[in-house]
C-alpha positions in Angstrom: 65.8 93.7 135.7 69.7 93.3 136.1 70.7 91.4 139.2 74.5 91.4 140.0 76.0 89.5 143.0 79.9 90.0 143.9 82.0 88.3 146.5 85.0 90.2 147.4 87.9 90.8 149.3 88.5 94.5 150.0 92.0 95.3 149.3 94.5 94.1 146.3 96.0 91.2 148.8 95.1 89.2 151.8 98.3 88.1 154.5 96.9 86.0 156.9 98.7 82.8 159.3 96.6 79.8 159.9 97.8 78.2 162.1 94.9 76.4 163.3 96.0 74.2 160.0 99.7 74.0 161.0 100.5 76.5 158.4 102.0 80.0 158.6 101.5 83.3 156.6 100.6 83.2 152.8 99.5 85.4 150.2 96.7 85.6 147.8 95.1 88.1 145.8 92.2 89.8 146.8 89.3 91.6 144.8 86.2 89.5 143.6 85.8 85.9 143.7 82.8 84.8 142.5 80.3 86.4 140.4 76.9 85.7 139.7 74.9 87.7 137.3 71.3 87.1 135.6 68.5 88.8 134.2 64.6 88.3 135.6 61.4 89.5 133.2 59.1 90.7 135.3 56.4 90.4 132.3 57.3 87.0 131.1 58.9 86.0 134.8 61.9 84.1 133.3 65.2 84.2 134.5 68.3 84.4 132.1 71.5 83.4 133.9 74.3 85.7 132.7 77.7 84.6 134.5 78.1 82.2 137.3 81.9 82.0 137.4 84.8 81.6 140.3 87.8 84.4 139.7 91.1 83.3 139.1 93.7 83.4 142.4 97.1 84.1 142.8 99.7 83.7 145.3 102.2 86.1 146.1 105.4 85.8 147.8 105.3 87.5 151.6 107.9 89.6 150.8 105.8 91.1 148.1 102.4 91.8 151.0 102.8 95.8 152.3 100.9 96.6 155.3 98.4 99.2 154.6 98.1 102.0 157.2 94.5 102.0 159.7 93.8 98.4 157.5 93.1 95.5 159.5 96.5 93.2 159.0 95.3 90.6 156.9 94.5 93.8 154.6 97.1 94.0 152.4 98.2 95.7 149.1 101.4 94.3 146.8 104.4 95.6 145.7 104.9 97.5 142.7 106.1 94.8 140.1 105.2 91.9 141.8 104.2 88.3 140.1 102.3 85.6 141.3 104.1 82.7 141.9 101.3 80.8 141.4 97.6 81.1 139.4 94.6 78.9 140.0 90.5 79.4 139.1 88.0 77.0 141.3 86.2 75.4 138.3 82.7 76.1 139.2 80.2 73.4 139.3 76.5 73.5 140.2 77.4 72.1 143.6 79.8 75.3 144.7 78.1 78.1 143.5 74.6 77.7 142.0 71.7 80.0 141.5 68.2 78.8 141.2 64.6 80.3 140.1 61.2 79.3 141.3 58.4 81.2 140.5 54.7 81.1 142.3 51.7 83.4 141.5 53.6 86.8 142.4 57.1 85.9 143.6 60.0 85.4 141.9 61.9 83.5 144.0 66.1 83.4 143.4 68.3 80.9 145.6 71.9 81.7 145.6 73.8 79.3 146.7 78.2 79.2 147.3 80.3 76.0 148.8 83.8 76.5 147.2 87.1 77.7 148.5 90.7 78.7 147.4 91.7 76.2 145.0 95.6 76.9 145.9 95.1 76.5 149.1 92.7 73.5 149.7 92.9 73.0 153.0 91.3 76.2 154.1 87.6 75.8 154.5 85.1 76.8 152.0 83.2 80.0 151.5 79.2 79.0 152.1 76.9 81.2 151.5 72.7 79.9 150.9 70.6 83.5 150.3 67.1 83.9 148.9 66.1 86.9 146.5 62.5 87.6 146.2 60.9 89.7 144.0 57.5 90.6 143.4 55.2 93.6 141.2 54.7 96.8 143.5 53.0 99.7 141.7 54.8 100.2 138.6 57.7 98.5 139.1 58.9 96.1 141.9 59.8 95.4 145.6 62.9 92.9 146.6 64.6 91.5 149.6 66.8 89.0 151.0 67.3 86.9 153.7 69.7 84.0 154.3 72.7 83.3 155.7 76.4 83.9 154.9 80.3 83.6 156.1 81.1 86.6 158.1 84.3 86.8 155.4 84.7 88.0 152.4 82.1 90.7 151.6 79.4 90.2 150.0 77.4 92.9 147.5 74.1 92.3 145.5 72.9 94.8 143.5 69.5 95.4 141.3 69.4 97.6 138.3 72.7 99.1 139.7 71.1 99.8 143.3 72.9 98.3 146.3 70.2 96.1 147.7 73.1 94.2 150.4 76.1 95.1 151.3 78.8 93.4 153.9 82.1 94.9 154.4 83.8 92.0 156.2 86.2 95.5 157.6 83.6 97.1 159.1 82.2 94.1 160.9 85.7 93.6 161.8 85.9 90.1 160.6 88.9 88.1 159.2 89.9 84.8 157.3 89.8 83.4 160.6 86.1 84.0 161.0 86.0 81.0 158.2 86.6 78.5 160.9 84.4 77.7 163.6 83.1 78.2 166.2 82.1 82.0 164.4 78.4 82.2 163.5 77.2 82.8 160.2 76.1 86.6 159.8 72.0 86.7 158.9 70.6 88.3 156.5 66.7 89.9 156.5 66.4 92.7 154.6 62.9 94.4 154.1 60.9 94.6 151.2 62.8 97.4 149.0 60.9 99.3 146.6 62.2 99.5 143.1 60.7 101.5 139.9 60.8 100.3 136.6 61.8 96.9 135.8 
């Protein structure tokens, strides 16, 4: 089976003011951030690890950030033509974003794990993230779920063979950068067992 894990920010930029570090608006691209992707044999029960890997980020000039109408005003998309003034990928290291497999009699048991941030802007705190897939034979195929915990920003999608198994649009839960810094709890995750066929 194909497991594919995205974080994202929705949106082509994100304009935001922290000023709870002294600092006032910048902008950075938006999109995915980090991607994890791996392959699990349910007949053999081993786990090939396809790409564990940080995206690059830019920064963008404010004068290039355009509101976007009924978005939240961090969400932000870029003018036409713009450049970034500056590029940067978080070099990704076992420590900030990590996935694990441990396998007992009939669960597959998959540890994702994220502690790593905006490497152009390393005073803003990190995105953490510590989820557990499980995975175990139903019928012909397979059930999964996942439970954890996770920043309430960006989003966060994990998919199975193409099937959304989790999905957190940090828009619809009305979050923001700001709900990186405390005192904002982590959003839980408990999904049920989710039935799967094929493998």
């Amino acid at each position: 089976m194909d497991i594919d894990s995205r974080l994202a920010i929705p949106g082509q930029a994100v304009t935001h003011s922290f000023l709870g570090l002294g600092v006032g608006e910048r902008t950075f691209s938006a999109g995915e951030k980090a991607i994890v992707t791996a392959a699990l044999s349910l007949a053999t029960r081993k786990l090939v690890n396809g790409r564990l890997d940080w995206t690059e980020n830019g920064e963008y000039a404010n004068a290039d950030s355009i509101a976007v109408p009924g978005a939240p005003a961090w969400q932000r998309t870029l003018r036409a033509g713009a450049v970034a003034i500056d590029k940067k990928r978080l070099a990704r290291t076992t420590e900030n974003l990590n996935l694990t497999h441990v396998q007992s009699a009939e669960v597959s048991s998959l540890r994702f794990t994220v502690n790593g941030g905006n490497p152009l802007f390393p005073a803003a705190p990190n995105i953490h993230a510590d989820l557990l897939l499980q995975i175990r034979p139903e019928g012909g195929g397979f059930a999964a779920k996942l439970t954890g915990t996770h920043d309430r920003f960006p989003g966060y999608v994990l998919k199975i063979n193409g099937r959304v198994l989790y999905n957190f649009d940090p828009v619809a839960a009305g979050s923001s950068p700001d709900s990186l810094f405390g005192p904002a709890p982590d959003e839980a995750v408990a999904t049920h067992w989710i039935v799967f066929h094929g493998s």
